[in-house]
MIDOSE-1310 file (N, C-alpha, C; in nm, 2 decimals, decimal comma, always signed):
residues 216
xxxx	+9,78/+2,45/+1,71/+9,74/+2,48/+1,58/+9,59/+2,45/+1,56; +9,52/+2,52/+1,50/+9,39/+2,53/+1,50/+9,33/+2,48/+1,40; +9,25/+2,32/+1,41/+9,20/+2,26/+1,31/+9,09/+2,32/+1,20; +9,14/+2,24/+1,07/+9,04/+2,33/+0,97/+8,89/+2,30/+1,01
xxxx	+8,78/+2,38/+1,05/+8,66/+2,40/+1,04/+8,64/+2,37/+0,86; +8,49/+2,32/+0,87/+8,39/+2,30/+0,75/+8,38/+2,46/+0,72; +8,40/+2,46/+0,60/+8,36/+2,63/+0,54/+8,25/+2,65/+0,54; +8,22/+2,77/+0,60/+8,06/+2,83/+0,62/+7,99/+2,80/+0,46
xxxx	+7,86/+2,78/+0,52/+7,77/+2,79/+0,36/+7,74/+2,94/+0,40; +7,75/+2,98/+0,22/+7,66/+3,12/+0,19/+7,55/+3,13/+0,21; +7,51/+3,25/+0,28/+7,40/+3,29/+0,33/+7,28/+3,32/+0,19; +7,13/+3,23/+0,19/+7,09/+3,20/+0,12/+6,95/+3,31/+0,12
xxxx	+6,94/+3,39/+0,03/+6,83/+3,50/+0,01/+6,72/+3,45/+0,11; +6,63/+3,54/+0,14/+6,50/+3,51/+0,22/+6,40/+3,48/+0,15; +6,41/+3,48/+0,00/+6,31/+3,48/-0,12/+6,31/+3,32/-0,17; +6,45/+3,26/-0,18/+6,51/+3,14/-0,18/+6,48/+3,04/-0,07
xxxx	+6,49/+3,11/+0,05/+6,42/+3,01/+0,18/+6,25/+2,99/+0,20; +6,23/+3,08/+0,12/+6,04/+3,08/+0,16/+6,00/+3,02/+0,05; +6,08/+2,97/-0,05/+6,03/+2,88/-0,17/+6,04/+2,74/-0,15; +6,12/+2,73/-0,05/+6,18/+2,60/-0,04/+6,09/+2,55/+0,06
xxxx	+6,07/+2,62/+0,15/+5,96/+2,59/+0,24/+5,86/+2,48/+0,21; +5,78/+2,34/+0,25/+5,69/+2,31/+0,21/+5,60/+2,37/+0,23; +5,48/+2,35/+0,10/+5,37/+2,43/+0,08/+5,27/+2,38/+0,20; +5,19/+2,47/+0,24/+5,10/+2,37/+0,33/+4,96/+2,35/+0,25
xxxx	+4,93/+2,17/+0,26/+4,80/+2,13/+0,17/+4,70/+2,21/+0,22; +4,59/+2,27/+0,09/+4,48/+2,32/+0,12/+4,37/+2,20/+0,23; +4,31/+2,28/+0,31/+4,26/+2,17/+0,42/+4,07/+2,14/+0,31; +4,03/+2,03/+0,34/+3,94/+2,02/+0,27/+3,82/+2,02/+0,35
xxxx	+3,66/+2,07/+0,28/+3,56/+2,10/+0,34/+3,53/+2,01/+0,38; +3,45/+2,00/+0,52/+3,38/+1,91/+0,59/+3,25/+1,87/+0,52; +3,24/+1,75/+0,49/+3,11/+1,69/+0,44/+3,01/+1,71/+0,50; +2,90/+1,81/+0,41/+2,76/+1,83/+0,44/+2,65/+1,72/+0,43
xxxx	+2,61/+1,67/+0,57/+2,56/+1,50/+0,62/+2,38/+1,61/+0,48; +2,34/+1,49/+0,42/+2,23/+1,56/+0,38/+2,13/+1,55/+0,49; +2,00/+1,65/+0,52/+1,87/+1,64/+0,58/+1,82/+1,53/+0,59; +1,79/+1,48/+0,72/+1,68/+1,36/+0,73/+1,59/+1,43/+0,66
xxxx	+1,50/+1,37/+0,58/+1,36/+1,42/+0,60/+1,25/+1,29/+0,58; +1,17/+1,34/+0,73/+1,08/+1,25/+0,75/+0,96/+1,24/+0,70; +0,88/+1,16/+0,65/+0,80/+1,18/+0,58/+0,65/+1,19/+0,68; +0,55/+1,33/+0,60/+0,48/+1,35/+0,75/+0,35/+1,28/+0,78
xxxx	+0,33/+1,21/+0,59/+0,20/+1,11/+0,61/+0,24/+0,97/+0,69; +0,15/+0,91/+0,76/+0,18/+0,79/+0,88/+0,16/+0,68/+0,78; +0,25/+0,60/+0,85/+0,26/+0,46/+0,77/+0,17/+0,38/+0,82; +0,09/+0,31/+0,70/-0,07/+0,26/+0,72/-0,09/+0,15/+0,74
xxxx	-0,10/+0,03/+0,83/-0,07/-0,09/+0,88/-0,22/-0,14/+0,93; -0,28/-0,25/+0,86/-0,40/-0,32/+0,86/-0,38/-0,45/+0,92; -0,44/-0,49/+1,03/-0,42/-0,63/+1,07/-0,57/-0,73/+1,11; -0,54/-0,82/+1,13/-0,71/-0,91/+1,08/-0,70/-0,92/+1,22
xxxx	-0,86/-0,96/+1,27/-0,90/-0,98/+1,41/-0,82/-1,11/+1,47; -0,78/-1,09/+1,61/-0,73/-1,21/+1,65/-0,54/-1,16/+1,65; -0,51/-1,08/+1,57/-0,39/-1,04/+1,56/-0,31/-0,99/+1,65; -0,18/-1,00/+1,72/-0,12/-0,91/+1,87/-0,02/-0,83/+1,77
xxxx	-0,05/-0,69/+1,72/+0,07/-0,66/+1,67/+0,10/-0,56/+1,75; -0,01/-0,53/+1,88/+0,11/-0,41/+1,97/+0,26/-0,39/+2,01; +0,31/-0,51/+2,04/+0,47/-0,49/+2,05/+0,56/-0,45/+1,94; +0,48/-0,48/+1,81/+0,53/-0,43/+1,66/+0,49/-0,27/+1,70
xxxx	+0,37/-0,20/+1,74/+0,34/-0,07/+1,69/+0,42/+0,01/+1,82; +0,44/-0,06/+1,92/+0,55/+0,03/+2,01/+0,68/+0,00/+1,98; +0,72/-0,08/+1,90/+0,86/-0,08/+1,83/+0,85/+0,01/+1,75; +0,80/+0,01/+1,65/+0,78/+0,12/+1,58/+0,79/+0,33/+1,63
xxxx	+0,72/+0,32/+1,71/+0,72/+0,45/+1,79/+0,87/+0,49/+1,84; +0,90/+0,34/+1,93/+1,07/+0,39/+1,98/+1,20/+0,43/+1,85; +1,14/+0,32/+1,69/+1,23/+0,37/+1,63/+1,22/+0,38/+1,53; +1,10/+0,47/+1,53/+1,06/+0,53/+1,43/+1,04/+0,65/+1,39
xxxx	+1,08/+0,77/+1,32/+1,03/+0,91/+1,35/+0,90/+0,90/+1,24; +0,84/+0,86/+1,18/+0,77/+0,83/+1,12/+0,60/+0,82/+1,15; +0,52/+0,85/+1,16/+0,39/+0,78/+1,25/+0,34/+0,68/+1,21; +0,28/+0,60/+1,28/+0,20/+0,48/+1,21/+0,09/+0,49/+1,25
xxxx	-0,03/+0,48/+1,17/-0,16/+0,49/+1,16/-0,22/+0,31/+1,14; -0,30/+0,28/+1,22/-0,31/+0,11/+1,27/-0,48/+0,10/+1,23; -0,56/-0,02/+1,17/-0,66/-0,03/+1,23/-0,70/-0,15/+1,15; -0,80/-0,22/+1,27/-0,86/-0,37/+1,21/-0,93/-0,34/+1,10
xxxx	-0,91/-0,46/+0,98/-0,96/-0,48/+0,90/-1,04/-0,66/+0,90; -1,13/-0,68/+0,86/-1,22/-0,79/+0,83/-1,09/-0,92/+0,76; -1,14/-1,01/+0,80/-1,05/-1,12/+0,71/-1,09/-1,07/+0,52; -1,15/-1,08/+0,51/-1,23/-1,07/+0,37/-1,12/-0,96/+0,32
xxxx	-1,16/-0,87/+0,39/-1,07/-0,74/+0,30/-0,93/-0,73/+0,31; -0,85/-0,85/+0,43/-0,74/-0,80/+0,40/-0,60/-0,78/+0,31; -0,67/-0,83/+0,21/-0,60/-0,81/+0,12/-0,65/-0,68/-0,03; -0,79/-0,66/+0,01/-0,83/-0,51/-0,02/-0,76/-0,39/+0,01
xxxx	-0,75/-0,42/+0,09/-0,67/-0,30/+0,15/-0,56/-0,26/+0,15; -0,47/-0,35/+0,09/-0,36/-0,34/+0,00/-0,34/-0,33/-0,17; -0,44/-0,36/-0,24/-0,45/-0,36/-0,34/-0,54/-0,21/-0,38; -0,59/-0,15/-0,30/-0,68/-0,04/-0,33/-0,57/+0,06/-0,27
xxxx	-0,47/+0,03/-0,22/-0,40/+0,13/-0,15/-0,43/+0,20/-0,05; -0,54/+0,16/+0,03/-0,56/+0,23/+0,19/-0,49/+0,18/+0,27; -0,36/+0,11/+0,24/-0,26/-0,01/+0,34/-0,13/+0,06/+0,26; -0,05/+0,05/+0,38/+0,09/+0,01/+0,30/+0,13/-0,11/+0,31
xxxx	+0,08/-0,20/+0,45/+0,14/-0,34/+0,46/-0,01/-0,40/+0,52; +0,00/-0,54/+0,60/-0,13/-0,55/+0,70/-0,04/-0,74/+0,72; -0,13/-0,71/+0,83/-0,09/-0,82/+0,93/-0,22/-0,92/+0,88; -0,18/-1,01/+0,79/-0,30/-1,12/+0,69/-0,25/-1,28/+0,73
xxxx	-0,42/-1,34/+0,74/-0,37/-1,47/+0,76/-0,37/-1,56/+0,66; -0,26/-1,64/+0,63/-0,27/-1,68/+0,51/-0,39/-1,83/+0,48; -0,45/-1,84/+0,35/-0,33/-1,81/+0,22/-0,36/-1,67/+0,14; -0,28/-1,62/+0,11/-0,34/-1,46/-0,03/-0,31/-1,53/-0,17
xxxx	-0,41/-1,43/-0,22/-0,41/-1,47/-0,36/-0,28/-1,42/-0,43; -0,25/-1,46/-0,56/-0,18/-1,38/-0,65/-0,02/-1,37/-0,63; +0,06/-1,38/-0,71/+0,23/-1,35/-0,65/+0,27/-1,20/-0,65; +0,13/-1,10/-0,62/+0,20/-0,92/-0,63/+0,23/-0,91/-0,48
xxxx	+0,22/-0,98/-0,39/+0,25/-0,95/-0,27/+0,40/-1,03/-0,19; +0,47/-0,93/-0,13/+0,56/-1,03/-0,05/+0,52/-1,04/+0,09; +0,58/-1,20/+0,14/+0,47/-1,21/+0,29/+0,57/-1,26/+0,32; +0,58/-1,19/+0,47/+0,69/-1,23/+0,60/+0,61/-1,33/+0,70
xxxx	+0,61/-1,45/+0,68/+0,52/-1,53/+0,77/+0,59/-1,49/+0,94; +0,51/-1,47/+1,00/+0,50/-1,43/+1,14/+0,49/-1,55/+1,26; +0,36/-1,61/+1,22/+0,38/-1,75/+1,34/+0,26/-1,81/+1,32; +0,22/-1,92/+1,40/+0,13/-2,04/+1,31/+0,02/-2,02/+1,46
xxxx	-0,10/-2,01/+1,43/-0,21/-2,05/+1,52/-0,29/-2,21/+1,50; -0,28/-2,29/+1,64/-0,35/-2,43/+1,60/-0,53/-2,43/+1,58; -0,57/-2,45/+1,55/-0,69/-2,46/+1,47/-0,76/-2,55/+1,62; -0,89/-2,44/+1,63/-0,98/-2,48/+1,76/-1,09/-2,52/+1,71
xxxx	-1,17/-2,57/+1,77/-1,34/-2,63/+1,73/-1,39/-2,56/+1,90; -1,53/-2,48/+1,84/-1,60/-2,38/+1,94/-1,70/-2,47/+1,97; -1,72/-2,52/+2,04/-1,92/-2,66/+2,07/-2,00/-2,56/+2,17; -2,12/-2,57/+2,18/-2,21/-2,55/+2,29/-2,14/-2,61/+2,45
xxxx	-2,15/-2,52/+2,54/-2,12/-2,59/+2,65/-2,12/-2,71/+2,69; -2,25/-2,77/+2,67/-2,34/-2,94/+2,67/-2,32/-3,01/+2,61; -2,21/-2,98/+2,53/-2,17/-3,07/+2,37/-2,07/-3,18/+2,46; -2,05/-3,31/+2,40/-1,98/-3,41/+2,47/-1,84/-3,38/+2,47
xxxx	-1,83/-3,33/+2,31/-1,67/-3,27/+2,36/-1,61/-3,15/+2,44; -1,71/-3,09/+2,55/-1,70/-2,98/+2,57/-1,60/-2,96/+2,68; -1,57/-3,10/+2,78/-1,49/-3,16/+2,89/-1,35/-3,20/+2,86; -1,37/-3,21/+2,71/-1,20/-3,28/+2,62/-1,07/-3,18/+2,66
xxxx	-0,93/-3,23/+2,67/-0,90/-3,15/+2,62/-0,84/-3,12/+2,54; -0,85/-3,18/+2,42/-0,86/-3,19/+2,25/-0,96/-3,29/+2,19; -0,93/-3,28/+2,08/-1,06/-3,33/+2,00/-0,96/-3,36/+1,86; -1,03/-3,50/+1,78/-1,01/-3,48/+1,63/-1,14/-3,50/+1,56
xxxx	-1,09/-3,45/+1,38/-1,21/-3,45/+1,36/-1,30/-3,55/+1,35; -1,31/-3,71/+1,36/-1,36/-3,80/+1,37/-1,43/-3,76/+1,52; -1,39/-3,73/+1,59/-1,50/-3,68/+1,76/-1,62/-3,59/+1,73; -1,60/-3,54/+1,61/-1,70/-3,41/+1,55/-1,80/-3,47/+1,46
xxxx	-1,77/-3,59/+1,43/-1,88/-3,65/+1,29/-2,00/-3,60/+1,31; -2,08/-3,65/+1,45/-2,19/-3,60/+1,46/-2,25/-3,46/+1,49; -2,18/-3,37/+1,41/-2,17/-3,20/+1,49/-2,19/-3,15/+1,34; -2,32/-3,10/+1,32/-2,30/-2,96/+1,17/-2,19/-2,93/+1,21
xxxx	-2,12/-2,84/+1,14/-1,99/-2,78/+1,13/-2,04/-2,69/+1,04; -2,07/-2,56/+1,11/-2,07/-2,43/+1,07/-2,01/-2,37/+0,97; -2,06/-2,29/+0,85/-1,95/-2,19/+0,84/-1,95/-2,07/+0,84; -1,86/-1,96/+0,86/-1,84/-1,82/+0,89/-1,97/-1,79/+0,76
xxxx	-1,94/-1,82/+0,67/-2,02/-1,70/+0,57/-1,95/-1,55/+0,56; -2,08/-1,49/+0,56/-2,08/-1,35/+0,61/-2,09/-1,26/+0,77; -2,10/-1,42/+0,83/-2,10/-1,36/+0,96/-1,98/-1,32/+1,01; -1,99/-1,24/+1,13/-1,86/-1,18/+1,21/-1,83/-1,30/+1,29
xxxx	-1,71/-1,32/+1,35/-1,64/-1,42/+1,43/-1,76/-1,41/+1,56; -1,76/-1,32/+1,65/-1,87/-1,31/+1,73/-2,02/-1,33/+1,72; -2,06/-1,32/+1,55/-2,15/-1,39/+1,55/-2,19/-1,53/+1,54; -2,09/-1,57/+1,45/-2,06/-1,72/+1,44/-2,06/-1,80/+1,58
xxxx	-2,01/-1,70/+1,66/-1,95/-1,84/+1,81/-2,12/-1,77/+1,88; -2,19/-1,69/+1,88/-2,32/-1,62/+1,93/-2,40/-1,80/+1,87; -2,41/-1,84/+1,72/-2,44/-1,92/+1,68/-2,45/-2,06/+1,73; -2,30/-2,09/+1,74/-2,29/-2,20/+1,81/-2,36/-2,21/+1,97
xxxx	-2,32/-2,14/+2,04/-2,38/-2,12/+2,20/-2,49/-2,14/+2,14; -2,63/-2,10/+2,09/-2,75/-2,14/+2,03/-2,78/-2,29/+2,03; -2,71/-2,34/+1,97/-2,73/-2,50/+1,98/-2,73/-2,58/+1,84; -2,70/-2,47/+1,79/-2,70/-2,51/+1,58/-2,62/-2,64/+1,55
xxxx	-2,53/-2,60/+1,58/-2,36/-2,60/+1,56/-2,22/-2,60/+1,64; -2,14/-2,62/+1,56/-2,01/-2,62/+1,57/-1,96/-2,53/+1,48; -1,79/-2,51/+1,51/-1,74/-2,39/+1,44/-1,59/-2,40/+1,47; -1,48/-2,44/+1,37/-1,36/-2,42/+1,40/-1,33/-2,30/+1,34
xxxx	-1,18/-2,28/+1,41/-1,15/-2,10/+1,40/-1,01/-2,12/+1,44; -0,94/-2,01/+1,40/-0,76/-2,01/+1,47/-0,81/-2,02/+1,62; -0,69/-2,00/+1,66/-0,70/-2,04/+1,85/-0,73/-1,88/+1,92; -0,64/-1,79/+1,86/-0,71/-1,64/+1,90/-0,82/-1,60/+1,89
xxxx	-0,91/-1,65/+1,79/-1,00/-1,61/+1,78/-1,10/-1,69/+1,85; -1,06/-1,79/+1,89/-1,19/-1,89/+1,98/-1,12/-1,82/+2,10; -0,99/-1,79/+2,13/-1,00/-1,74/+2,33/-1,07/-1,59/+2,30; -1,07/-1,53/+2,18/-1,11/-1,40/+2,21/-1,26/-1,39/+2,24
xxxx	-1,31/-1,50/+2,17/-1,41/-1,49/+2,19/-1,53/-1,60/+2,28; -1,46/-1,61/+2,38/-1,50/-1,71/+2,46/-1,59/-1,65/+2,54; -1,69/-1,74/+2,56/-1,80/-1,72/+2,67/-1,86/-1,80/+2,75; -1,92/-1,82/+2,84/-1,99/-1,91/+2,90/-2,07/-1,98/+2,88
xxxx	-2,11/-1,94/+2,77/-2,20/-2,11/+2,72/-2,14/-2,19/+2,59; -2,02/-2,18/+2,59/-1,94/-2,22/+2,51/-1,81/-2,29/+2,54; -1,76/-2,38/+2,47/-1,60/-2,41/+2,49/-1,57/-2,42/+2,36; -1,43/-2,41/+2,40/-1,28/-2,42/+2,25/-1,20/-2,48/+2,28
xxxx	-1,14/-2,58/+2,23/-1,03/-2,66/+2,22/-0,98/-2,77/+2,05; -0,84/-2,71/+2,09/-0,74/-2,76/+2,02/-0,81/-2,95/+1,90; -0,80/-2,90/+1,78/-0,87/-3,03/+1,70/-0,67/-3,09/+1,66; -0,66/-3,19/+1,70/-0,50/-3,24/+1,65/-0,53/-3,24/+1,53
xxxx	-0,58/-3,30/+1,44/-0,56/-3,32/+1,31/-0,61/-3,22/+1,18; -0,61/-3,11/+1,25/-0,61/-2,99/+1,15/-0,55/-2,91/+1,14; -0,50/-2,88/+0,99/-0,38/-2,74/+1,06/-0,42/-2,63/+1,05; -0,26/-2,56/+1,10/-0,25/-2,48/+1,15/-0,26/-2,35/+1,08
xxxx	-0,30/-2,25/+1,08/-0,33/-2,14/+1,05/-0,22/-2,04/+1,05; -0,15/-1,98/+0,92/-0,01/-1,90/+0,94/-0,07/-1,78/+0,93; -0,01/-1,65/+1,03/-0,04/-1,52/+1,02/+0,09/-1,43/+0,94; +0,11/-1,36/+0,87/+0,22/-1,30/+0,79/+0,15/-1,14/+0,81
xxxx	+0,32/-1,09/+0,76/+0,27/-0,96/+0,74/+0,34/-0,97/+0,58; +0,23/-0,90/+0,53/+0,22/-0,85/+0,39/+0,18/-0,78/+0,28; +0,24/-0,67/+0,17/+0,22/-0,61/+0,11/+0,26/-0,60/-0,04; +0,20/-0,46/-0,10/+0,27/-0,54/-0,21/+0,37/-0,48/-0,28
xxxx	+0,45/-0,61/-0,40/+0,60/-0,61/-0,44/+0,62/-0,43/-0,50; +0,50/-0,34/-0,60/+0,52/-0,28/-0,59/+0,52/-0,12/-0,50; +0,52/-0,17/-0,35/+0,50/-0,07/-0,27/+0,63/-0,09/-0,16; +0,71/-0,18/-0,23/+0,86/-0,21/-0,15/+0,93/-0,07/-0,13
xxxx	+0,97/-0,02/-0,01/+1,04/+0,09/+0,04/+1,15/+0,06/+0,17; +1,20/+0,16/+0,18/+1,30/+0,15/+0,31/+1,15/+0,14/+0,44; +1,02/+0,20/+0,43/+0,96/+0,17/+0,54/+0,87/+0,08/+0,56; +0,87/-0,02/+0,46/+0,81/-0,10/+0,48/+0,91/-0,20/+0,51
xxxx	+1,02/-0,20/+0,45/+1,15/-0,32/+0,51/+1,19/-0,26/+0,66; +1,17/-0,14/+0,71/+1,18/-0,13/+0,86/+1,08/-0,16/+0,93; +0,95/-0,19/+0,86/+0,85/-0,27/+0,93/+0,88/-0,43/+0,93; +0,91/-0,50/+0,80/+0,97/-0,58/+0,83/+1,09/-0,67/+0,91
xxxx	+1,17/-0,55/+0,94/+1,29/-0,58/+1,02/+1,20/-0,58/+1,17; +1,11/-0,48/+1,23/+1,09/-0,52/+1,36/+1,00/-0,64/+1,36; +0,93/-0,68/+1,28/+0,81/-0,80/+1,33/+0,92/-0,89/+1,31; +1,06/-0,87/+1,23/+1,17/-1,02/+1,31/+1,27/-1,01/+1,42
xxxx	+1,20/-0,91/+1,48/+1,32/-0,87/+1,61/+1,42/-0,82/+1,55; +1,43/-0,74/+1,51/+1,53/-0,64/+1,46/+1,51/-0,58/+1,59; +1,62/-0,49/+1,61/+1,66/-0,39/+1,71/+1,70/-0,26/+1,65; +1,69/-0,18/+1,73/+1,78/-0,06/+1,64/+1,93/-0,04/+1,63
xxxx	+2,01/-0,14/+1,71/+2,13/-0,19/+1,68/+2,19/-0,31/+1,58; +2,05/-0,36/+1,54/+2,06/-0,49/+1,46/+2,11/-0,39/+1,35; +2,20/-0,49/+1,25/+2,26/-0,42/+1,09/+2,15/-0,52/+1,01; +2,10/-0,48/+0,90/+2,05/-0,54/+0,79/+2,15/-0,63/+0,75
């Protein structure tokens, strides 16, 4: 005897099967990344004599598409040169006037005394300033660093100065060395609060060792 089968279902229109069908979601546009666009004027960076910012200006080049346009400025001006707008930032030794600027202090130079070769302290290899009593003690003025230490070699004087600036400008009738009891001289980079941008905080990111894999 032949068991009862399940009754066939009715055969269901082809109008009825293609409704039932799930719809397929519309697929959605691919997000259009907007244009880099690089800006074509060079970013303007001023730094005071005595300054090493080449490792900053070849950081810059590897990650930067940007150009950077570099060049020494006078202690005196360097903070001219930000306030007149021929700067975007500058590598300045402090102290700056005024709170319109923000400064990323950089690193500290010890404070040298320049003597005449012949000078007693000239064999030291430090000095404080009580060793100096008997020494005019120069000052820059208006003179250039190289003329001031031109000065001293003369037999005038004496002349303290950051430490870069007495090896930079060291000569043979002359010595430099380290005074303990004076400080130390801080170099920063800085510009000002109203000229804050994405490229001046990527100038900032490399003078702190930022990388181009570092995240802010």
């Amino acid at each position: 005897m032949k068991g009862r089968g399940r009754p066939a279902r009715p055969a269901r229109p082809a109008a009825q099967r293609r409704a039932e069908r799930p719809k397929a979601r519309p697929s959605r546009p691919a997000p259009v990344e907007a244009p880099v666009v690089v800006p074509t004027e060079p970013f303007r960076l001023r730094y005071v004599e005595g300054a090493t910012p080449a490792k900053w200006i070849r950081a810059w080049a590897e990650q930067m598409p940007q150009p950077l346009e570099h060049e020494l400025v006078d202690e005196a001006e360097q903070e001219v040169a930000l306030r007149d707008g021929s700067a975007d930032a500058a590598i300045v030794r402090l102290p700056v006037a005024g709170d319109d600027l923000h400064v990323v202090r950089l690193y500290d130079e010890r404070a040298f005394v320049v003597v005449p070769i012949d000078h007693p302290a000239a064999d030291l290899d430090e000095v404080a300033l009580a060793d100096l009593a008997d020494s005019p003690l120069l000052e820059r003025g208006t003179m250039t660093w190289s003329e001031l230490v031109e000065v001293v070699a003369s037999g005038v004087g004496i002349a303290t100065m950051p430490q870069s600036l007495a090896r930079l400008h060291d000569r043979r009738d002359v010595a430099s060395l380290p005074v303990v009891d004076l400080p130390p001289t801080t170099v920063a980079l800085a510009w000002l609060r109203t000229r804050d941008g994405d490229d001046v905080q990527a100038l900032a990111g490399i003078v702190r060792g930022r990388s181009p894999r570092s995240s802010r």
